[in-house]
N, C-alpha and C positions, 0 to 999 in steps of 0.2 A: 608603528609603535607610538610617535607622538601623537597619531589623533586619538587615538584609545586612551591615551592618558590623560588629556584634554577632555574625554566623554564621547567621543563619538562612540555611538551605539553599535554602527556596522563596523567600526574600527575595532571595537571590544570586541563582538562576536568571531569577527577574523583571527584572530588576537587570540580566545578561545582552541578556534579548531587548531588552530598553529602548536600550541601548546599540547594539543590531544593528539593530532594525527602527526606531531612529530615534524614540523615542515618548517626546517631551519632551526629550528630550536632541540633541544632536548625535552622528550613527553616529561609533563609536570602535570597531575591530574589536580595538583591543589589550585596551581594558577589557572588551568581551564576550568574549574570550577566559578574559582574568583571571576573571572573576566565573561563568561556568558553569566554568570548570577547581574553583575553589573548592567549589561545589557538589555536581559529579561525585565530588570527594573525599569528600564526606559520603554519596554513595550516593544522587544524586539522578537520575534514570532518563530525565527532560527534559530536564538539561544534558550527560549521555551523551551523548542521541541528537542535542544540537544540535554539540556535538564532532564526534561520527561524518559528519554533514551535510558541516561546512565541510572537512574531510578529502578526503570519496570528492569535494565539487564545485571542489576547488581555490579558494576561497572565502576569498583574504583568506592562505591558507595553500598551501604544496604541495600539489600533489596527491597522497594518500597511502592508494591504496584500504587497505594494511595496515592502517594505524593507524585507516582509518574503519569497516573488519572486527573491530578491536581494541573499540573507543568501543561500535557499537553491538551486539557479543557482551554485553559489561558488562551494558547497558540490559536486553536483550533476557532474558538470565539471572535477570534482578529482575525478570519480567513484562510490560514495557512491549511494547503490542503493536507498536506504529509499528516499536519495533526489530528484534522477533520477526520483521515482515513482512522488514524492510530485509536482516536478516540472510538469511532466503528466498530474495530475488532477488540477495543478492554467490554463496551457494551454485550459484543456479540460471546465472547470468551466467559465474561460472567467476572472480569478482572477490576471492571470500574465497580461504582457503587451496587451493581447489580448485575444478573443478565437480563439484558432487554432487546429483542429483537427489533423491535420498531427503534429505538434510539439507535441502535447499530445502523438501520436502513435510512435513518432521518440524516445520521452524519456522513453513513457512504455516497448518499445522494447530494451532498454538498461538495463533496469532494468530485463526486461523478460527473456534474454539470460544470465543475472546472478542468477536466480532463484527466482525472487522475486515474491510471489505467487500473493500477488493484483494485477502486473503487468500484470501477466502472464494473469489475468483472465479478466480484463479491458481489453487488447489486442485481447481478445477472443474476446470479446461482439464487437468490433470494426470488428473483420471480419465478423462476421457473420451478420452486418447491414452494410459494406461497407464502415465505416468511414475512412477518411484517409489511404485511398489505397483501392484495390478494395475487393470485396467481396469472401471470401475463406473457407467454410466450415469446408474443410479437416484442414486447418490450425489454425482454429475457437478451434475444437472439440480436437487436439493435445493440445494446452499452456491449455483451458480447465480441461482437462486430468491430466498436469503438476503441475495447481495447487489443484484443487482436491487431488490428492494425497501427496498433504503439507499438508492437512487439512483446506484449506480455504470451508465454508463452501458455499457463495454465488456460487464457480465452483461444488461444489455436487450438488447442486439445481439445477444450471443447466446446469451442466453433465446430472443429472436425466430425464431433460423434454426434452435432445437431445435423449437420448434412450425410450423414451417416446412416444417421435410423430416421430423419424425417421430420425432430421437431422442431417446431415452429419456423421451417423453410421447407420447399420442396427437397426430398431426395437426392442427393445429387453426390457420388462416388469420388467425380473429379476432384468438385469442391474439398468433399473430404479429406480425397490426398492431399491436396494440396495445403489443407490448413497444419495435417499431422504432419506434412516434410517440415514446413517454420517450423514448428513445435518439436522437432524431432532433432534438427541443426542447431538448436539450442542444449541439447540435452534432456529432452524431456523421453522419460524413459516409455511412457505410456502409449505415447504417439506413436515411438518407434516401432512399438508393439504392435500396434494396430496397420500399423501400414506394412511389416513383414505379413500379418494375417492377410491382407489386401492383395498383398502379391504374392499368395499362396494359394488364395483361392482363384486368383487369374490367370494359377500358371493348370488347374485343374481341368 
């Protein structure tokens, strides 16, 4: 508390979520307001994006996809992936100033070359239908791969159905299962679907 009162920026930000998600305090949306607006002014890239957040969800505030295109532009222009990503899909949604395909792929690939698994796997699905640049299998099946192996479950799925039907990797049934069981221990309803079909046709 006294460093936030003091100006610390990451003490305000803490200070913020304390107040929002309730953590020793009683939730106060006005002071978690107060206290990431403070923050965001010093240039803090976590109280951007949690701005940006209560904007586009209506959260306490109007609904305001502008101003949450505004907040998380900010973040996203200082590196923050989470923003970089968010920014992606207002682009890809048609929610920011436009819909732009290529700005959607310009910010997911920013996000994507810092690990970020949604990005990584949104960028997938973009090469593999040609959005915003042209169409690249091999480079589809790679950020795929990349995020998969975060544990994003939508890239097991479909990681799964690339080694499934064949694109852009060899064939391979194993692989397949084995991408649709992660994908499947998660709750992903699609996978589990496809691997009961897997071992239905194996029991034939």
């Amino acid at each position: 508390m006294m460093l936030a009162l003091n100006g610390d920026a990451d003490a305000e930000y803490r200070l913020g979520n304390m107040y929002y998600y309730e953590k020793d305090v009683i939730r106060d949306h006005g002071e978690s307001m107060r206290w990431w607006r403070s923050a965001a002014a010093k240039g803090h890239t976590g109280a951007m994006f949690m701005l940006g957040t209560i904007y586009e969800n209506g959260d306490g505030e109007p609904r305001d996809e502008a101003e949450a295109f505004s907040w998380y532009l900010l973040a996203a222009d200082k590196g923050n992936t989470e923003a970089q990503f968010k920014v992606g899909m207002m682009y890809h949604l048609g929610k920011g100033p436009r819909e732009d395909r290529e700005e959607a792929a310009a910010w997911w690939k920013k996000a994507a070359d810092r690990g970020h698994s949604g990005a990584q796997y949104r960028l997938s699905l973009m090469y593999d239908i040609g959005w915003g640049g042209g169409q690249n299998y091999g480079e589809a099946v790679k950020l795929c791969t990349l995020s998969a192996e975060q544990g994003n479950a939508d890239a097991q799925f479909s990681l799964g159905l690339k080694y499934e039907n064949g694109e852009g990797v060899e064939r391979n049934n194993n692989e397949a299962v084995r991408w649709y069981l992660k994908a499947a221990k998660q709750g992903h309803r699609d996978a589990q679907t496809n691997l009961d079909r897997i071992r239905d046709m194996n029991r034939d």
